[in-house]
Rosetta silent file (secondary structure, phi, psi, omega in degrees, C-alpha in Angstrom):
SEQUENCE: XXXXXXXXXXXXXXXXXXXXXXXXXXXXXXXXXXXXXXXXXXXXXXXXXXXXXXXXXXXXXXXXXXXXXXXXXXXXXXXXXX
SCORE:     score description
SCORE:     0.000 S_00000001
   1 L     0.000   -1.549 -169.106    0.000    0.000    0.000 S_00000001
   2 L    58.367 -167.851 -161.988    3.212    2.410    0.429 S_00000001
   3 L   -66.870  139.697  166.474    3.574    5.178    2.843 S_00000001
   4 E  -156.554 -167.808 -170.756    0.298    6.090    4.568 S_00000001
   5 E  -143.638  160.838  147.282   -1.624    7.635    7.883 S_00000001
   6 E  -102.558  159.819  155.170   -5.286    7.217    9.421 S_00000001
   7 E  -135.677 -167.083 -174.803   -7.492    9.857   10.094 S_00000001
   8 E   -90.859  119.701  169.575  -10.741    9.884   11.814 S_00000001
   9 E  -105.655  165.303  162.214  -14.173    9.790    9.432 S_00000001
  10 E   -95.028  108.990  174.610  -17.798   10.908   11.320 S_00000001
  11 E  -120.057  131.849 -177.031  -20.437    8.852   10.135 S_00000001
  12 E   -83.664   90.419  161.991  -24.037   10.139   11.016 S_00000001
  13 E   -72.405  125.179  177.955  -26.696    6.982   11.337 S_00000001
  14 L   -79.388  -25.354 -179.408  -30.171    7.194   10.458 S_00000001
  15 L  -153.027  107.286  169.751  -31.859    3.930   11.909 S_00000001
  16 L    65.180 -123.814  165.523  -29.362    2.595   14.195 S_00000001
  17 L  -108.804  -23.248  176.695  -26.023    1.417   12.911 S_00000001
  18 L  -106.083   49.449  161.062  -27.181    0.485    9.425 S_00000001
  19 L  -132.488   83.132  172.667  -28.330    3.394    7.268 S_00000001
  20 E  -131.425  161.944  176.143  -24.982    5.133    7.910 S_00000001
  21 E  -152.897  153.478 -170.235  -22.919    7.829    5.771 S_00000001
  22 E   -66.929  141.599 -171.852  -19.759    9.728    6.339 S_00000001
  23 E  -103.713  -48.945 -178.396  -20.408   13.199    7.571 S_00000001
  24 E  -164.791  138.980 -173.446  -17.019   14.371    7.981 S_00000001
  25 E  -111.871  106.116  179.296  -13.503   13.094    7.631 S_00000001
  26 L   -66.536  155.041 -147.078  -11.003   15.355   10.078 S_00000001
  27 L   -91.369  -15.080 -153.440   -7.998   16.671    9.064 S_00000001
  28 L   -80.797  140.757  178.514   -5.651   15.530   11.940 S_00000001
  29 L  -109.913  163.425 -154.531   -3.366   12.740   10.488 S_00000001
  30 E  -145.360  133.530 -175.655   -2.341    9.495   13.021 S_00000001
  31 L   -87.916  -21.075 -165.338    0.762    7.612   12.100 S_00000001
  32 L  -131.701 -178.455  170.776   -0.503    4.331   13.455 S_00000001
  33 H   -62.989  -56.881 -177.000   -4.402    2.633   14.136 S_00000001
  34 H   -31.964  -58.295  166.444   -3.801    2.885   17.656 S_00000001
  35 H   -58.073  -40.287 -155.863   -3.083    6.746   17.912 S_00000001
  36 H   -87.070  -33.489  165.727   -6.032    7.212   15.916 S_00000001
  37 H   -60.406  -20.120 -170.755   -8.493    5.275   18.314 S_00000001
  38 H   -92.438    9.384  172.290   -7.429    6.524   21.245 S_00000001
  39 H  -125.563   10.505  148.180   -8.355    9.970   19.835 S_00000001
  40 H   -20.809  -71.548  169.534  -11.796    8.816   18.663 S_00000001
  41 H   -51.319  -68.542  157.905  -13.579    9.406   21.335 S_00000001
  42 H   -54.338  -24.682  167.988  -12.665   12.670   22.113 S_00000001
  43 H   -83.138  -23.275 -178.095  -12.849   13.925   18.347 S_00000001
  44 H   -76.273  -73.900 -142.820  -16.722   12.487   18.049 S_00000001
  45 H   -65.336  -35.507 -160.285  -17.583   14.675   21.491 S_00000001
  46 L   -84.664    9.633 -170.896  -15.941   17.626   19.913 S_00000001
  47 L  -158.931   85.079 -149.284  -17.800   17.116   16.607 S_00000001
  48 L  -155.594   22.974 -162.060  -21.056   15.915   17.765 S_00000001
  49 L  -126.534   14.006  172.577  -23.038   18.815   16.027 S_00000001
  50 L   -76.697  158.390  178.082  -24.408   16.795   13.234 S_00000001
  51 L  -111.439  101.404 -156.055  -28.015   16.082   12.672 S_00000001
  52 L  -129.764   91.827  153.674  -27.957   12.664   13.181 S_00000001
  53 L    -1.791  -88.990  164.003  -29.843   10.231   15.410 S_00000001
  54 E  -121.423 -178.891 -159.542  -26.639    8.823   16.138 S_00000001
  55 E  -154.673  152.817 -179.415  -22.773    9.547   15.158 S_00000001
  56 E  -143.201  162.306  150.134  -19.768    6.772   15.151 S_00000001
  57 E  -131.679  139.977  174.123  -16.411    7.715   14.787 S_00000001
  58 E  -163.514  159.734 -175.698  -13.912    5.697   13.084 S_00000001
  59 E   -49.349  111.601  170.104  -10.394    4.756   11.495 S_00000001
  60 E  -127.287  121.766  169.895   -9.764    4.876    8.369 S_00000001
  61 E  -107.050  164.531 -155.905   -6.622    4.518    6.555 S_00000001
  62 E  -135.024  135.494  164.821   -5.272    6.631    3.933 S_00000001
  63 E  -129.359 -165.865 -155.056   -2.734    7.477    2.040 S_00000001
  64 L   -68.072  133.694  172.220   -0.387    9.864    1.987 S_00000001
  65 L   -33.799  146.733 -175.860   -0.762   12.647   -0.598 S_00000001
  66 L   -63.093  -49.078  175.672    1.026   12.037   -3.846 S_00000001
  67 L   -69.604  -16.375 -177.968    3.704   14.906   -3.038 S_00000001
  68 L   -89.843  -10.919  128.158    4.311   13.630    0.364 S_00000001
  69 L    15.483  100.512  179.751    4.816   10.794   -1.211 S_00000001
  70 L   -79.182  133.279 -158.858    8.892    9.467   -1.359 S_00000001
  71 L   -60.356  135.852  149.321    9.761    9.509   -5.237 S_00000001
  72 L   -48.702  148.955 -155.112   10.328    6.099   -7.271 S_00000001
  73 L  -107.695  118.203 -171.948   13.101    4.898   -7.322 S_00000001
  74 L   -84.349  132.578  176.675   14.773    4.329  -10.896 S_00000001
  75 L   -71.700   99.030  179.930   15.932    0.773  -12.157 S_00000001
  76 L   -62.901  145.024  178.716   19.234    1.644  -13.853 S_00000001
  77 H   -32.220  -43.979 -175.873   18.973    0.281  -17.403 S_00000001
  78 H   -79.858    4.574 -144.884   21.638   -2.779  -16.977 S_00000001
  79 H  -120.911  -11.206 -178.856   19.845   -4.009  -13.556 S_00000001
  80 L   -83.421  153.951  177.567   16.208   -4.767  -16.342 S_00000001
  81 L   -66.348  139.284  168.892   15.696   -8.456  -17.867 S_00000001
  82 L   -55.388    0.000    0.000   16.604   -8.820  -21.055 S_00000001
């Protein structure tokens, strides 16, 4: 998958857990799954202002923008199969 991050998405539910669709994806980026759950919680209270029955927050990974991106790496010409 190459270099990547999570972030957090907001998904708003309409009947329960299954009618649900992303509301908002937050900008803060998380290097690992871990980091990004344990700041779940706390980003769904602070972004709780949707109109939504209910609201989940959750992990998603992503990846890293094409410029942040570390360049390919070129195959010198004698190192290809014949």
């Amino acid at each position: 998958m190459g270099p990547g991050f999570f972030v957090i998405a907001i998904l708003g539910c309409a009947d329960g857990s299954t009618a649900c669709a992303p509301v908002a994806t937050l900008p803060t980026r998380y290097e690992s799954e871990e980091a990004c759950m344990a700041a779940a919680a706390p980003a769904l209270e602070a972004n709780s202002d949707f109109d939504f029955p209910m609201l989940f927050a959750e992990c998603r990974a992503a990846k890293a923008p094409a410029a942040e991106r570390k360049p390919a790496r070129k195959i010198p010409p004698d190192a290809r199969r014949a």
